[in-house]
GUFIDREN-447185 format. One line per field, with one value per residue (C-alpha): x, y, z. Coordinates in Angstrom, 3 decimals, padded with zeros to 6 digits. Example, Ala and Ser with C-alpha at 12.3 -4.5 7.8 and 13.67 -1.06 7.14 Angstrom:
// residues 2
c1: [012.300;013.670]
c2: [-004.500;-001.060]
c3: [007.800;007.140]
//
This chain:
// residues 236
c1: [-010.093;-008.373;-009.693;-007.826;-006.173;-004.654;-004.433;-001.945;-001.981;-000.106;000.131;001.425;002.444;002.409;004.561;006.475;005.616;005.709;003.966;004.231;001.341;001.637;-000.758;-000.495;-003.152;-003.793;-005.934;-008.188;-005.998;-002.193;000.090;001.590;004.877;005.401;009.251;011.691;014.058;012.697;011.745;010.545;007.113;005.478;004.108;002.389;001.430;-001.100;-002.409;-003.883;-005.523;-007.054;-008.287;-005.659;-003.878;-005.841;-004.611;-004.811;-004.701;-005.375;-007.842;-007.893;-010.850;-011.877;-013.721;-014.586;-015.979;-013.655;-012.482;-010.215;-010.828;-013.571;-013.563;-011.317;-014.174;-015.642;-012.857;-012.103;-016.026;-015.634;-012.843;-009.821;-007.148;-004.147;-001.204;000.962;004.187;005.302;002.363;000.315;-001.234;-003.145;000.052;-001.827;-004.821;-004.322;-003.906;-007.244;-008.376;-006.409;-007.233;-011.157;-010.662;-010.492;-013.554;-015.990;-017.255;-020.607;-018.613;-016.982;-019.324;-021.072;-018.170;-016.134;-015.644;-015.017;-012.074;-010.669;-010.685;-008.835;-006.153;-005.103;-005.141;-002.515;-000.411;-000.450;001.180;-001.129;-003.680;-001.320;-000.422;-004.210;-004.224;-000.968;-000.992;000.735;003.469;005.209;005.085;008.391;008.770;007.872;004.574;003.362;003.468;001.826;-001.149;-001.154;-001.472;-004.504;-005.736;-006.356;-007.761;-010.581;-011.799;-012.314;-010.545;-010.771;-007.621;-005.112;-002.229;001.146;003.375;006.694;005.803;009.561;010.823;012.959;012.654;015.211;016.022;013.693;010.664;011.288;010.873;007.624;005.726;006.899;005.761;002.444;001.538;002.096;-000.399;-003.325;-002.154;-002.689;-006.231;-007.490;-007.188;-005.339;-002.587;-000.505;002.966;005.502;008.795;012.354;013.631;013.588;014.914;012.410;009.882;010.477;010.270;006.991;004.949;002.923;003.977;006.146;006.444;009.313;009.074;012.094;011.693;007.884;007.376;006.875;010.268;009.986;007.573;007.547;007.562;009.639;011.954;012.145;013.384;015.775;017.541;017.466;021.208;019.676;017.369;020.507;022.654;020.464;019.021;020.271;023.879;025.289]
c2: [017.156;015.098;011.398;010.244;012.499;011.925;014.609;013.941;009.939;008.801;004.940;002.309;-000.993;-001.368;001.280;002.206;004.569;004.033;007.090;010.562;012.922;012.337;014.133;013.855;013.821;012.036;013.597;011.588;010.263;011.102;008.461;009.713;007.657;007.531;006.729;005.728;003.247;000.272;000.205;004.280;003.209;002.815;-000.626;001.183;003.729;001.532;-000.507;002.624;003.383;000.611;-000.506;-003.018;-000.865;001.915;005.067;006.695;009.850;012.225;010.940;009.752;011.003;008.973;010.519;012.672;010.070;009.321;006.163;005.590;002.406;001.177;-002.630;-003.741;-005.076;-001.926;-000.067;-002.113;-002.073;002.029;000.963;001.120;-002.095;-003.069;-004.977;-006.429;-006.789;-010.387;-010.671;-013.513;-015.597;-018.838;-021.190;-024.271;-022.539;-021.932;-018.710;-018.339;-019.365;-016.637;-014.276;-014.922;-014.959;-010.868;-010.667;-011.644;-008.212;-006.696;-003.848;-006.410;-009.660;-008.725;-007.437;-011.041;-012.182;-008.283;-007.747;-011.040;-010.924;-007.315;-009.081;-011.761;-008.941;-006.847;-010.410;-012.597;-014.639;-015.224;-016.570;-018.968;-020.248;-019.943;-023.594;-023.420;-023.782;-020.351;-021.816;-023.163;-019.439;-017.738;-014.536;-012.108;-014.467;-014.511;-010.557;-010.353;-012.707;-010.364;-007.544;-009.190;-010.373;-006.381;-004.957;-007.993;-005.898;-003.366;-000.721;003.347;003.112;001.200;000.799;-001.175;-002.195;-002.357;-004.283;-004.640;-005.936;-008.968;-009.411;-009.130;-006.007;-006.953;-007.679;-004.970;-003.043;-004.870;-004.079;-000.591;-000.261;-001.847;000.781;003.512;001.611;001.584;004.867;006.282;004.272;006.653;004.261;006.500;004.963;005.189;003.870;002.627;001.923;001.643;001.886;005.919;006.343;004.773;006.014;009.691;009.386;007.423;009.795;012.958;013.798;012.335;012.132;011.043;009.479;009.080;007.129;007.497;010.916;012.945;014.660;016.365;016.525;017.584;016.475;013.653;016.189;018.653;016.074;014.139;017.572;018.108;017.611;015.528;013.317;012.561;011.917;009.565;007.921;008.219;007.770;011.111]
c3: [-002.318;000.092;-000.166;003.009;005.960;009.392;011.773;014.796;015.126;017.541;017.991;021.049;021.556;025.362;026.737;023.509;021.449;017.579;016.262;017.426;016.158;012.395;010.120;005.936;003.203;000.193;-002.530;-004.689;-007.840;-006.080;-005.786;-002.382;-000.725;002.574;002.769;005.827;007.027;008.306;011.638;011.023;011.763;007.937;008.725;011.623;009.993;007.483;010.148;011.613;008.444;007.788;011.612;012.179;015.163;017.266;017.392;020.735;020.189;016.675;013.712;010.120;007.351;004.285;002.183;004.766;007.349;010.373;010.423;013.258;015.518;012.585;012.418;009.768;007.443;008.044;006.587;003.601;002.692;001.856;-000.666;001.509;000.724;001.763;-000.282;003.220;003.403;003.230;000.818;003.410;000.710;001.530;000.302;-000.381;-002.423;-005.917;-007.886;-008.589;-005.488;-003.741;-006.115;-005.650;-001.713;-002.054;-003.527;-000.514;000.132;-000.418;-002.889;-004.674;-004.917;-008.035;-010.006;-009.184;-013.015;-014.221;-011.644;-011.870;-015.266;-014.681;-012.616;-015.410;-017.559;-015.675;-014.758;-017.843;-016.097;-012.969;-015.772;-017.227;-013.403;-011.933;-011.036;-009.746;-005.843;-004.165;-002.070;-005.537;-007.146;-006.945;-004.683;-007.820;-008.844;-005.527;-005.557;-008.170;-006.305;-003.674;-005.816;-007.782;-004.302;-003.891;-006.874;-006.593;-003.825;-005.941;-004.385;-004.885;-002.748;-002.693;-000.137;-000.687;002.099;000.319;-002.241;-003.549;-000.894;-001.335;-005.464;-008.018;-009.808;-013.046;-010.490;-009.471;-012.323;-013.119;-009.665;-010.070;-013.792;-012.213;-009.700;-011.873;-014.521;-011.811;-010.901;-014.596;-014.736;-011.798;-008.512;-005.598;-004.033;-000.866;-001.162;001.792;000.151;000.892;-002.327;-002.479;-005.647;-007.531;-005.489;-005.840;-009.252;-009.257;-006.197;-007.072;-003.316;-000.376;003.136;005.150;008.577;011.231;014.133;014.139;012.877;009.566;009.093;005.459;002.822;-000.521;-004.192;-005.679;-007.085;-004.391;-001.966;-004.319;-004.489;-000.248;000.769;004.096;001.906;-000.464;001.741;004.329;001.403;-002.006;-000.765;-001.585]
//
């Protein structure tokens, strides 16, 4: 069954186009990557998931229910979250306080102390720092905030918006071995990465987007072994 579906978005900024009639699927429990250079239109892509952009033209399902132009709130109250790029925590709050600013709504109020709990307990470290003010966390803690931020919402999807981006090569290791942890305890995730390799590895399935459109699809291994995949991305 597919949990979440887009059939032919297409997405402006003005006069220029970003997205040209993409369609993909997501069934419930994949971990499905949508990879691409940057500028491909990924970013994009997520925003008109989750209500932040409006498609004008094509539609996207959750759970069956169309979504598309649905206030943001709106979106994120059927279970729909989004870890952004850049992370955007409140710097001057503390861990904690960050942590417990996901958790304002309705599907999430009551379960505040079980999912925060749940967040220490996949960072260790987060609980050690929780009265630690953000904007004093290095690049890999603050991550891992923004990660927290989003399960305290108590997602049945979860989206990441290259969560790698900028960290060393052991935090990077650590938010990879994350998402495939909530991926084994059930949640469904959609991936934007530009670190393909690991990726591939990672995803049940993959899409790849070029300059605002879905190019090639396949698995993980089928597209590590596709001479144009390897050689535009895995330098071969």
């Amino acid at each position: 069954m597919n949990v979440l579906e887009a059939q032919g978005i297409s997405v402006a900024y003005g006069d220029t186009r970003v997205l040209w009639e993409i369609s993909f699927s997501v069934k419930k429990g994949q971990l499905v990557a949508l990879l691409g250079a940057n500028g491909a239109g990924k970013t994009t892509t997520l925003k008109a998931i989750c209500g932040l952009v409006r498609p004008f033209a094509g539609t996207v399902r959750y759970s069956g229910q169309v979504i598309t132009g649905r206030p943001v709130h709106r979106v994120a109250e059927m279970g729909i979250t989004l870890v952004p790029e850049g992370r955007q925590l409140f710097p001057k709050m503390t861990v904690e306080e960050n942590l417990v600013a996901g958790s304002y709504l309705k599907r999430a109020k009551g379960r505040r102390k079980e999912n925060l709990e749940r967040a220490y307990a996949v960072f260790p470290r987060l609980a050690e720092r929780r009265t630690q003010v953000a904007e004093t966390l290095s690049g890999g803690e603050q991550q891992m905030v923004a990660i927290g931020r989003a399960l305290m919402q108590a997602p049945d999807l979860i989206m990441f918006d290259e969560p790698s981006l900028g960290l060393s090569p052991l935090l990077v290791e650590e938010v990879f071995r994350v998402v495939r942890s909530l991926h084994a305890q059930g949640l469904t995730i959609f991936l934007v990465e530009q670190n393909v390799r690991q990726t591939m590895k990672l995803a049940d399935y993959c899409y790849v987007m070029e300059n605002g459109r879905i190019t090639q699809e396949g698995s993980g291994r089928d597209l590590e072994s596709d001479p144009k995949v390897r050689e535009a991305y895995l330098g071969f």
